[in-house]
N, C-alpha and C positions, 0 to 999 in steps of 0.2 A: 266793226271798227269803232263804234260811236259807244259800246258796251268795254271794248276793252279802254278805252279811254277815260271813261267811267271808272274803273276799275283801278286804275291807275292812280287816277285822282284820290280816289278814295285810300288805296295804301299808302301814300304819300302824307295825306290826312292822320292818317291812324299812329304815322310814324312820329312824327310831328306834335300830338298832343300826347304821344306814349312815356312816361316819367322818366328821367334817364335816373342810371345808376352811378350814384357818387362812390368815386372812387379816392380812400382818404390816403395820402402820400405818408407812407413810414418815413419818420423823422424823431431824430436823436437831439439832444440839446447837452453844449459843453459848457461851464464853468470853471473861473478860476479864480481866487487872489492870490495874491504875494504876500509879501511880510511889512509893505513898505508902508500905505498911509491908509491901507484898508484892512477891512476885519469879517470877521464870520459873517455877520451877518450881511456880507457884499454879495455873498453865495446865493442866498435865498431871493437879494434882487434882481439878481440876473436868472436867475431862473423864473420867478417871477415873467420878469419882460419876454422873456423867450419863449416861456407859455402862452401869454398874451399875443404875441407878434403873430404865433403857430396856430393861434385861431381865428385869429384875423384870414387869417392866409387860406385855412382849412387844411390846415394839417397834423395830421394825429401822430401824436407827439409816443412813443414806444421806448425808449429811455435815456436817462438821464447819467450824466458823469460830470466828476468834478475833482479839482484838484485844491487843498488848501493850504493858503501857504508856502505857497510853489512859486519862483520864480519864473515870469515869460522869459528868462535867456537860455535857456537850456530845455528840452525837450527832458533826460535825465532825472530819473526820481518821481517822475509825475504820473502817478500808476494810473489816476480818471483818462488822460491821452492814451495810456497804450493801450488801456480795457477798450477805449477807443476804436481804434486803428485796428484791435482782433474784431472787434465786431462788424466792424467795416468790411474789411478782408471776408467775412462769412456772409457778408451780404443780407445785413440783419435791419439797415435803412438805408434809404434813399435820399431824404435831405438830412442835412445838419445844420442848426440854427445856433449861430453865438451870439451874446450881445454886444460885442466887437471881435475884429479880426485878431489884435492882440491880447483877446483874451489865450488864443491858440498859440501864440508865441510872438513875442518883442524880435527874435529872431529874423532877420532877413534870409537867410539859408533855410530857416528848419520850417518858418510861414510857405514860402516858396513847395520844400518837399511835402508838404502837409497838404498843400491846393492840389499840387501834384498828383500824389497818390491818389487821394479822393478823387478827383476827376478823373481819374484810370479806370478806376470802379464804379465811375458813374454814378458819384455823391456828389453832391450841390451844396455849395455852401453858401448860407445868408445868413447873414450879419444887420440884427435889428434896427440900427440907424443906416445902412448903406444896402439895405436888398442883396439880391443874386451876386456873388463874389465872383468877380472876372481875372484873368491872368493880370491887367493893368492896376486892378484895384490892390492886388496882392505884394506889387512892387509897387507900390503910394506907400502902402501900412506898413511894406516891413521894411521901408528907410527911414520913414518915420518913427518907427520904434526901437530900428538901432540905432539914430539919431538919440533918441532920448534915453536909452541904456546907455551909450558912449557920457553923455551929460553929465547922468548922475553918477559914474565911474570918474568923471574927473572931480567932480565936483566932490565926493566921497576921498578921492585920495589926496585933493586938497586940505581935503582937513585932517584928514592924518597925518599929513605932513605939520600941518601949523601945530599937535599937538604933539607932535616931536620935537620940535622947534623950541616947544616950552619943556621939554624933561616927560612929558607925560606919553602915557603909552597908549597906542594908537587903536586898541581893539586886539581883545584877547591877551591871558595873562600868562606869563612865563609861570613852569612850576615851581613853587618856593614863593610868590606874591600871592597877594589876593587884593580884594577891593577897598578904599577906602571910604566908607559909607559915607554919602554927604558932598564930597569932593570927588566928581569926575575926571579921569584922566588921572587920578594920585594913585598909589601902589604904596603899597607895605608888607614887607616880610612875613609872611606866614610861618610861623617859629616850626612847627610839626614838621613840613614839609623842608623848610632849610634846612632844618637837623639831616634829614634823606641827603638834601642837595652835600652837605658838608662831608657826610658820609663817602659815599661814591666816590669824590674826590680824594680823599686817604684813602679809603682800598682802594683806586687806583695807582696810586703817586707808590701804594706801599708795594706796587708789584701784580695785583691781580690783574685778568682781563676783564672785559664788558661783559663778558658769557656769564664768566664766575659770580663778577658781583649782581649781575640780575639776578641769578642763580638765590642767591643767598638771600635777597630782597623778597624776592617768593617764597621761598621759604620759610621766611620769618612774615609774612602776609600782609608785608607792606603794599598798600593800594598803591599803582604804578598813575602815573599824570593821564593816561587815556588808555582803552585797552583792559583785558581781564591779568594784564602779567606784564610782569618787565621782560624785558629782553634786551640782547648784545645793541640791538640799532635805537631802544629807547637810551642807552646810557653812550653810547657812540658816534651816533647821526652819520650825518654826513657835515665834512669839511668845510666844500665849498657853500652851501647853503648855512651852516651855522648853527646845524640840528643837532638833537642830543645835549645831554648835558654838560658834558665834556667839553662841547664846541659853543657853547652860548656865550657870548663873552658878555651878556648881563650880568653873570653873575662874575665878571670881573670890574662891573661898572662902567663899560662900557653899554649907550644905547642904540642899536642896530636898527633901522627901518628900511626899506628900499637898498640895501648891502649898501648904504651910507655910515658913517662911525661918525657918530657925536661924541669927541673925547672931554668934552666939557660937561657933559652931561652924569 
């Protein structure tokens, strides 16, 4: 009795001073900026931190994705997220470390399915200033970032609005303008391209249709406003929208924002 007790004690002993085996957690680290008040090199700090966070934590960090210049309101376009999300699906790690939640999306729907998913697959997400991301922290972040997307959409269309107000044009230039160097929001005929604009307009008026005079445009290898070619809907548009050249009524002097008509303008 007194020998197996012995015996005991001592594997117990052995177990106890015997070195355990670190085991390092597979973890992925995501980045992003936008276009708006950050730049390249926002990339390299957040990775950075998320490097640091990941060794603090002890966890071995297996690869990186990123997106630049990529808006958080759309998931759309951002190929570092989806490389994401395949590698997820193959089960290539286990945590994921951001240096905020909206770095993954401003979105409240697409933050939502992104926690979602991951947590199906048994990915963990942490976020360098807030740790282990929970279902409640995920509806905090992402009303708070479609709170501050809605903002800056108003805030943004407010001022397109005040620079219509003044005659000038709101962001993005009709074909037939170009820029006024010096003077933001001024526009001035681009003679090359009004020659085009004036064009289309009599071979239309003379009988042709939009097919034809695209037709003729390409052929003679006139660069079209977007696109490698003109076409029936580049000279046609649509009606209700105001698209096409045909339907722009800038180029009858009228200025169009919000399907509003400034005839003073």
């Amino acid at each position: 009795m007194q020998k197996h007790l012995r015996a005991k004690r001592l594997a117990k002993t052995t177990s106890v001073n015997r070195p355990r085996k670190l085991i390092m957690t597979r973890t992925a680290i995501y980045a992003r900026f936008s276009t708006d008040l950050q730049n390249e090199r926002s990339i390299d700090d957040q990775l950075a931190l998320c490097r640091a966070y990941a060794e603090r934590e002890g966890l071995n960090v297996v690869a990186t994705f990123d997106d630049r210049a990529r808006s958080g309101g759309s998931v759309l376009g951002r190929d570092g997220l989806l490389q994401l999300m395949d590698k997820a699906r193959e089960h290539e790690f286990d945590v994921l470390v951001v240096e905020a939640l909206d770095r993954l999306s401003r979105d409240m729907e697409d933050l939502a399915g992104i926690h979602k998913r991951l947590s199906f697959l048994g990915i963990e997400i942490r976020a360098v200033h807030e740790g282990v991301v929970n279902t409640v922290l995920v509806g905090l972040r992402g009303l708070v970032g479609q709170l501050y997307r809605e903002d800056i959409a108003h805030k943004v269309r407010r001022g397109q609005a005040g620079r219509v107000n003044k005659g000038l044009h709101a962001g993005g230039l009709t074909y037939g303008y170009s820029y006024v160097l010096g003077d933001p929001g001024k526009r001035m005929i681009a003679e090359d391209e009004a020659e085009i604009v004036r064009r289309v307009f009599r071979e239309y008026v003379a009988g042709q249709t939009p097919r034809d005079i695209a037709h003729d445009l390409n052929t003679d290898r006139i660069p079209p406003p977007r696109g490698r070619a003109w076409n029936a809907s580049t000279i046609n548009g649509n009606v209700q929208r105001g698209t096409g050249l045909l339907h722009n009524e800038l180029y009858a002097g009228r200025l169009i924002w919000n399907r509003v008509i400034d005839q003073g303008s």
